[in-house]
N, C-alpha and C positions, 0 to 999 in steps of 0.2 A: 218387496211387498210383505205383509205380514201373514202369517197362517192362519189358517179357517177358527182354528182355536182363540189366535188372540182376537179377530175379528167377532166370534161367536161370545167371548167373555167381554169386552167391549159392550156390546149391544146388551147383553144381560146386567152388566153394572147401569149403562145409562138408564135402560127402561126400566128396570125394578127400583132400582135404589131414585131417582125420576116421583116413584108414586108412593114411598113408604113414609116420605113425609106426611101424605095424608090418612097413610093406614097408622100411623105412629097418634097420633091426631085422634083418630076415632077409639084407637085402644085406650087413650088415657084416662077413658070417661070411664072405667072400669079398674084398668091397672097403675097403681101408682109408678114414676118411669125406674126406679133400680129393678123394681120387681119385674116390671113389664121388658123392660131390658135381659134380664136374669135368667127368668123362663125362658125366653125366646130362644137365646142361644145354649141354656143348657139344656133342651131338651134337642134341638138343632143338632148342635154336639154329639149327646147320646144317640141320636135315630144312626149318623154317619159313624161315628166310634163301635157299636155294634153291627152295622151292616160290614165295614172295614172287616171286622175281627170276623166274621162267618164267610168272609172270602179269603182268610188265610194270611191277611197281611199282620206282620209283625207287631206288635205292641212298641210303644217308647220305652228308649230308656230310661232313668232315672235322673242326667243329666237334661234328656231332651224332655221327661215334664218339667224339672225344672225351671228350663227358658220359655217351654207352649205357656205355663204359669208366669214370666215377667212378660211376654206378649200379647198374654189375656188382660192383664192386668192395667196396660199402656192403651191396647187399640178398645177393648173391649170394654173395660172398667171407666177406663180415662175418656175416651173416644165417645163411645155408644151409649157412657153411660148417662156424661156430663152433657153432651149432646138433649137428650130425651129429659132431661133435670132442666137443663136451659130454658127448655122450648113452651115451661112454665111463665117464663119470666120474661120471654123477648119475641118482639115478631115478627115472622116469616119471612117479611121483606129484608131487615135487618140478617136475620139467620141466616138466609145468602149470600146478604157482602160478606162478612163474616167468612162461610164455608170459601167463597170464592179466591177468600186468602192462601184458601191450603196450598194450592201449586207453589205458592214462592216459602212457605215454611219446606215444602217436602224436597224443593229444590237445595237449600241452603243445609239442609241438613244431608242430605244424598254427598252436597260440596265440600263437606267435613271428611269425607273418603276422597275428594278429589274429581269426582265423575260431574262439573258442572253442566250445567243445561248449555246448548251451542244457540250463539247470537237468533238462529231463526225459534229455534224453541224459546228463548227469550221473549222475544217477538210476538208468538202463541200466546206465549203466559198472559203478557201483558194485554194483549188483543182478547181475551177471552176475559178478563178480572173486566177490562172497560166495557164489554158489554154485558156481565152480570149485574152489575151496577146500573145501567141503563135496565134493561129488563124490571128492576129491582126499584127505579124510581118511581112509581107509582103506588107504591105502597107503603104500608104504614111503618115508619121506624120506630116506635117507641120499646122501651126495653127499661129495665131493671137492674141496679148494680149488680144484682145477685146472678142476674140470666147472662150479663155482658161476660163476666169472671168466668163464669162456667161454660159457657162455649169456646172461650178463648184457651182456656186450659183442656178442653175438647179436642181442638183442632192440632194441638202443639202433640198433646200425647199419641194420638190417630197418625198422624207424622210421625214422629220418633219410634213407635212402634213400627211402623210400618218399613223402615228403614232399617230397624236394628235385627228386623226377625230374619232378613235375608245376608247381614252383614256382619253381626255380629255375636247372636245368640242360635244355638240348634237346636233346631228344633226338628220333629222327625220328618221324611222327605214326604210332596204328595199330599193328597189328604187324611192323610192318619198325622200330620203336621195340624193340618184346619181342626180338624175333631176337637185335636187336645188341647187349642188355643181356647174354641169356644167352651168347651167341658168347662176346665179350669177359669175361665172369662164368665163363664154363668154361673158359677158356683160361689165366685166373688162379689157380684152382683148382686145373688139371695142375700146373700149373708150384708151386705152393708143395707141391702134395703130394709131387713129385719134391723139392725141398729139400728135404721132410724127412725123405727114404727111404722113400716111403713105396712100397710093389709092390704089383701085385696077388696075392692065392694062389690057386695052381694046384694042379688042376683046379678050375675055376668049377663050383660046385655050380650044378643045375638051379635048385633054388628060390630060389639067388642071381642068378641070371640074369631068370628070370622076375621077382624083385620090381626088378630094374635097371631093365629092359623097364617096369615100370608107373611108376617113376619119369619115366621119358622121358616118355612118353605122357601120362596122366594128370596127375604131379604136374608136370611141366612144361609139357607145350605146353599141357597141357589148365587146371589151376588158375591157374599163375602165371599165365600168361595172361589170367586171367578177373580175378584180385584185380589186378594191372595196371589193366586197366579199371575195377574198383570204386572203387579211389585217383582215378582222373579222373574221378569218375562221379557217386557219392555222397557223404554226408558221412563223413568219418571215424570217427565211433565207428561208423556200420554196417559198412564196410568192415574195422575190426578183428574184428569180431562173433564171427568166425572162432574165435577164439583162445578162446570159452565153448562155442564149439558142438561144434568139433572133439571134445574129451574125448566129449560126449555119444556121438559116432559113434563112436568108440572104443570106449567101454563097450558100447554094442548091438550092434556084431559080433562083441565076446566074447562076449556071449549067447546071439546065433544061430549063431556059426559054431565057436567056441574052448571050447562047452558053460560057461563062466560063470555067474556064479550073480549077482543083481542083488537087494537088499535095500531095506527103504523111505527108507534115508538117499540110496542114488544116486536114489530116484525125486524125492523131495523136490528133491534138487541140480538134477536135468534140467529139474524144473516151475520152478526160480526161474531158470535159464540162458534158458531157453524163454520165458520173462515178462522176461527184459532184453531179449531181442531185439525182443519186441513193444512194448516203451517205446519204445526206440531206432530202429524202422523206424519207430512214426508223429509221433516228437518234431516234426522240421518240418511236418508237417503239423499238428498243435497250434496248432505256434505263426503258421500261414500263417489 
C-alpha cells in the first residue's frame, strides 16, 4: 500500500489541479496567459524560496539553479505555459483528449531509461484515455492550428520535464528543488510575455484576482508541489493519473456548484476513469 503522503498528494493533484481549469478560465479575462502563467508561479516560488531560507535550509548550487532553470523552462515555460496560450484557441472538450494523451508520452519517455509501464498499468493507461474520451464526447471539439500546436508541444515538454528532473538533471533535494523550478519557470514566463506585449488590463477584476490568488496557492505551492513529489515517488503511470481524473472533478462541480446537468454517458465515462486508477494503483503490487 502506499503512504498517507503519496495518498495525501494524490488527492491534492486530482482535486485542485480538477478546478484550476476553471480558475485559469476566469483569470484570463484580466491576465493575458504568459503573464498570468509568470506571476503565478513566481510569486508561488518566492513566498516558498523565502520561507525555505528562514527555516535554515541551504540554498542551490550553481549547478542545481542551473538544471531547476532547464526544468522550469520544460514543465513550466513549455507545460503551463503553452498550456494557458492553447486554451485561447481550442476547447475544453478537445483539451482533454489531448491532456488525456500525457500517460502514454510520460510512459514512453520514463521507457528511454528502461522503467517500462507492466502489462496491467498498460491496461490503466489505456482504460482511463477510453474513457476521457467518452466523458469528453459531449462537447465541443473545435480548435485552431495555432491552439492544436501549442498544446501538443505543452504536453510533450510537461513530460520530458518531468522525467528528466528526477533522471537526469539536479536539481536541489525537497522543496528548495520546487522553489527554484518555479522561481526560475516564472521569471521566464514574465519575460517572454513582456516580448510579446503582452499587459495586464486594468482594472483587475475581483474574480480575476481571486482565481490568480488560488493559482498561487493551491495550483502551485499546493499541487505542483505535490505531483513534483509523485514523479520521485511513484511509478509513472500513477503519477499521470491526474490527467483521467481531473475531467471527472471538473464535471462534479459543474454539477454541484455551476447547476450542470450530468447524464448516464459521463457516469459510465467517470466509472471506467475511476477502474483505471484502480488497475494502475495496485499494478505493482500484482506483480510484487
Amino acid at each position: 500500500m502506499f503512504s498517507r503522503s503519496v495518498v495525501l498528494a494524490l488527492l491534492i493533484v486530482y482535486v485542485v489541479w480538477g478546478s484550476t481549469y476553471f480558475a485559469i478560465h476566469i483569470a484570463l479575462q484580466s491576465f493575458p496567459p504568459f503573464l498570468l502563467m509568470g506571476t503565478r508561479f513566481l510569486v508561488a516560488g518566492g513566498l516558498l524560496y523565502g520561507f525555505l531560507l528562514l527555516r535554515g535550509v541551504a540554498q542551490p548550487s550553481w549547478l542545481q539553479w542551473r538544471d531547476a532553470g532547464l526544468v522550469g523552462s520544460l514543465i513550466l515555460v513549455g507545460g503551463m505555459g503553452l498550456t494557458s496560450y492553447a486554451q485561447q484557441y481550442i476547447s475544453s472538450g478537445l483539451t482533454a483528449v489531448f491532456i488525456a494523451c500525457s500517460p502514454f508520452i510520460l510512459a514512453f519517455c520514463v521507457g528511454m531509461y528502461g522503467e517500462w509501464p507492466t502489462r496491467r498499468e498498460w491496461a490503466g493507461i489505456l482504460c482511463g484515455f477510453g474513457g476521457a474520451i467518452l466523458l469528453a464526447a459531449g462537447s465541443d471539439f473545435s480548435a485552431r492550428p495555432a491552439g492544436v500546436i501549442a498544446l501538443l508541444g505543452a504536453i510533450i515538454c510537461w513530460n520530458l520535464g518531468s522525467v528528466l528532473s528526477q533522471r537526469k538533471f539536479s536539481v536541489a533535494p525537497g522543496a528548495m528543488g520546487f522553489a527554484s523550478e518555479m522561481l526560475l519557470g516564472g521569471v521566464m514566463l514574465v519575460l517572454l510575455g513582456w516580448c510579446q506585449g503582452e499587459h495586464i488590463l486594468s482594472p483587475i477584476t475581483p474574480a480575476a484576482w481571486l482565481a490568480w490568488a488560488y493559482l498561487v496557492v493551491a495550483g502551485s505551492l499546493g499541487a505542483f508541489t505535490a505531483y513534483m513529489y509523485l514523479i520521485a515517488t511513484v511509478p509513472p503511470a500513477l503519477a499521470s493519473s491526474y490527467s483521467y481524473v481531473n475531467p471527472v472533478i471538473a464535471v462534479t462541480l459543474g454539477v454541484l456548484y455551476a447547476d450542470e446537468k450530468i447524464g448516464l454517458r459521463e457516469i459510465i465515462a467517470m466509472v471506467i476513469i475511476l477502474s483505471s486508477v484502480l488497475l494502475i494503483t495496485t499494478a505493482r503490487r500484482a506483480v510484487k
